[in-house]
N, C-alpha and C positions, 0 to 999 in steps of 0.2 A: 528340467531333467535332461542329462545329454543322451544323445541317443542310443550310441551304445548302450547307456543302463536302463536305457527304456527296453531297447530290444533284449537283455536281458531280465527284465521285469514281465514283460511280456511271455518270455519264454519257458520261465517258471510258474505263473499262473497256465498258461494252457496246460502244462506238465500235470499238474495237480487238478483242474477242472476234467480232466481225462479218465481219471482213474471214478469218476465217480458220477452217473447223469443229472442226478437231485440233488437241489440245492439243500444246505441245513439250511440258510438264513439269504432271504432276498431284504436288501437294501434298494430305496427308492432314492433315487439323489433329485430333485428339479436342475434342471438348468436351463437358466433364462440370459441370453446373451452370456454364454461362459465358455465361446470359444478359443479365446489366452489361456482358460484355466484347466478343459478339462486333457489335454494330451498328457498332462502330468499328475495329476490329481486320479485321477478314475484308476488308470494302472498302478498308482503308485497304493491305492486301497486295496483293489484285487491284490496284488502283490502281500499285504500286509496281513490279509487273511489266509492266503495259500501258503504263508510262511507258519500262520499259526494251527494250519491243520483243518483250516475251516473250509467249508463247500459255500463262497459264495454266489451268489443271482445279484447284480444290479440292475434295478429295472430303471435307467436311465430317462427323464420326461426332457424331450426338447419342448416346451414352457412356453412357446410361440414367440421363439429366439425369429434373428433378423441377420446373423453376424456369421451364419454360419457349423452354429453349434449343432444342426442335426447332420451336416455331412462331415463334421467331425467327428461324433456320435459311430454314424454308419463305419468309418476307416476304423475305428479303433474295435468294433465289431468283429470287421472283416480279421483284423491282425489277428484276433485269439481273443479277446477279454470276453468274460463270460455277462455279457450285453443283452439286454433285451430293451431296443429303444422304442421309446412310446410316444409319438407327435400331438401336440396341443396348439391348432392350429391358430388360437387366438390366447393372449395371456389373461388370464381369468383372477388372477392371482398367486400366490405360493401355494395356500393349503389345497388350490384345485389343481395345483400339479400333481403336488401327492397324493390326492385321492382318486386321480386319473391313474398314477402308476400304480397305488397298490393293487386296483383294480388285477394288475397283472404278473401280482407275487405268488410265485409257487410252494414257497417254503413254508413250512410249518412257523421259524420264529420272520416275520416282519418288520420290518423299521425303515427309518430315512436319514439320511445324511445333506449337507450341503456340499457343495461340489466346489466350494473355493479353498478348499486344503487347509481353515483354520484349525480344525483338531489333529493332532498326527494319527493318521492310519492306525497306526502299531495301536494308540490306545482304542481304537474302536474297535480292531478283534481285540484284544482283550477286556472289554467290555463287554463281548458276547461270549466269551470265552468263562466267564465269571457267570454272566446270565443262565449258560446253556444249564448248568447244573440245578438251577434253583425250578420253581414248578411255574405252571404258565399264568399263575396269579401272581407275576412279578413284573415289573418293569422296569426295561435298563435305559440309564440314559446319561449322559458325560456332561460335569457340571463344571464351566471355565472359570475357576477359581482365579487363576495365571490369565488376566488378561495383554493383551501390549494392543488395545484397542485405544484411541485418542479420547480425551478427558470428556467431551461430550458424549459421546457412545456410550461410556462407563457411565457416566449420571441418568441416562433415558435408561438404560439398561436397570440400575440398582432403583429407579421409580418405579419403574415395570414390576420387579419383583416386589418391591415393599407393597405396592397396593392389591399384587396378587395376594401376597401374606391376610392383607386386613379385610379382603374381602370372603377369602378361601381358606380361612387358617387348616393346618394340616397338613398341607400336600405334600409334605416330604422330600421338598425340589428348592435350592438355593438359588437355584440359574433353573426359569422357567423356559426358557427359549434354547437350551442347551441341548445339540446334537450330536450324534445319534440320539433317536429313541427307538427302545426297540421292544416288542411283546409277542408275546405268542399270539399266532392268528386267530383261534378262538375268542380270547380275549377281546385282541383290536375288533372283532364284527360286533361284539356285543356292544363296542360302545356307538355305534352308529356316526362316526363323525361326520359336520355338517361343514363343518367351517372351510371358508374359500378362499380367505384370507390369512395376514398375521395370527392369528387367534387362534389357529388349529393348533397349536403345540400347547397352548394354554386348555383348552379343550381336555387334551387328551388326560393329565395330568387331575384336573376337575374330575374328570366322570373316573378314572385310577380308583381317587379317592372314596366317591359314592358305592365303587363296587368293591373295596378293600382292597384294591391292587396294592404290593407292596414296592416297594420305588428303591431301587438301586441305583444309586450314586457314587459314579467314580471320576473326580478331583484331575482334570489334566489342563495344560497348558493351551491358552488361547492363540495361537501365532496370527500376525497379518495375516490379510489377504495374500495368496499364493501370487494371482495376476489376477487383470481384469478390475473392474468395478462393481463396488459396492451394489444392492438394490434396495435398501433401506433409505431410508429420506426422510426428512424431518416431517412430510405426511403422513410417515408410516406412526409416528409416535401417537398421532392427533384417532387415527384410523385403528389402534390398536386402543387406546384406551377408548373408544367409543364402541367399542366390540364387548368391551368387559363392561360397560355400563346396560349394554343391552343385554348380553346372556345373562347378568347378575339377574336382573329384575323383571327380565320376560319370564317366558312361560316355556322357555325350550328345554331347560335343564328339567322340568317338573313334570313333563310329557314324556320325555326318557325315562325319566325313573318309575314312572305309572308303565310303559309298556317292558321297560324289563322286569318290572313285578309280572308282570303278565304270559311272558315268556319261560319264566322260571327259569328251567334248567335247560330250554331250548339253545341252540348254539347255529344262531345265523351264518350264513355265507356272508363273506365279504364280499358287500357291492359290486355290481360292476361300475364303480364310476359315480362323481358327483354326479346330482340331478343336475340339470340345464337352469 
């Protein structure tokens, strides 16, 4: 993004974060070494919900980056963007960033995004913008239909989902790993997410299901990577299906469900934070 249109991208998010102190909706993004990517990518999302009227919070996780992504983080702060950055002093994995930043969502709806600019802005507010109407036993989340990802990515990607499908039939999700996701924060505490890895997006979508979440799906285009590198790896594929072999057959999913029988109608807080 040239800078001119940054400075004004920037200048219209602060415009509109002004008028209003509370967030509608905090977005968690991870960023783990995504210094190429977030000077343009972060504003260019704040920018995309202040156009559509939304009040966002991004609670930004530097991810136990090396590269300099938390003093990029801090300057883009400093300028106006409505930042709340959260340091992860050791990289734990993806789902322990995000369960480190929800720890520090203010807003009633929650969700996460990735911070390498593959989904356009534009459709992630209107993805909330579609959500906000609907009640808090829903779930929004953007399904990339429209990939321009390379023929291997597509294949590990469309096994990912087929063996989601045979193990979990139901879940109402084409593209399991598809972000935004986003729910009301009632909702998110009751499902207790555990996962620290790959898996947490599969997670969420699983227990959706067991407590009748209903799942909204909206169809956008997948574009490259903005800048920057990848963090997926041919380990993540080996590491993510041995996450679904273990939550299938363990006893994790069966212990939730016996203590939110137990809970009832009780409505936990959101964590502060995975456990150690």
């Amino acid at each position: 993004m040239k800078p001119e249109k940054l400075s004004l991208e920037l200048a219209r998010v602060t415009n509109a974060q002004s008028q209003a102190s509370e967030p509608e909706i905090s977005l968690v993004v991870p960023c783990y070494n995504e210094a190429e990517s977030i000077p343009s990518t972060l504003p260019a999302l704040c920018a995309a919900f202040a156009r559509a009227g939304h009040r966002l919070e991004v609670v930004a996780v530097d991810n136990g980056s090396s590269d300099g992504t938390g003093e990029c983080l801090k300057a883009l702060a400093a300028r106006g963007l409505p930042l709340c950055v959260v340091r992860v002093e050791v990289n734990r994995g993806y789902g322990f960033g995000i369960l480190s930043g929800l720890a520090h969502a203010r807003a009633p709806w929650v969700g996460f995004a990735h911070a390498d600019g593959q989904v356009d802005p534009d459709d992630a507010a209107r993805l909330f913008g579609e959500l906000a109407s609907c009640g808090p036993m829903t779930l929004g989340k953007v399904c990339r239909r429209f990939r321009m990802d390379g023929s291997w990515r597509k294949f590990v990607t469309a096994c990912c989902n087929l063996l989601m499908r045979c193990l979990w039939p139901g879940l109402g999700s084409l593209d399991a790993n598809g972000t935004p996701k986003i729910l009301h924060r009632d909702t998110l505490a009751r499902m207790q997410l555990q996962s620290q890895r790959w898996f947490l997006d599969a997670e969420i979508l699983i227990k959706a299901r067991h407590m009748g979440v209903r799942v909204l799906e909206l169809n956008a285009f997948a574009r490259p990577r903005h800048r920057g590198v990848s963090k997926v790896r041919a380990s993540t594929s080996w590491e993510f299906f041995r996450d679904f072999m273990r939550y299938r057959f363990s006893g994790h999913l069966g212990a939730w469900k016996h203590s939110l029988r137990e809970r009832g109608a009780e409505k936990p807080a959101l964590s502060r934070g995975p456990t150690p």
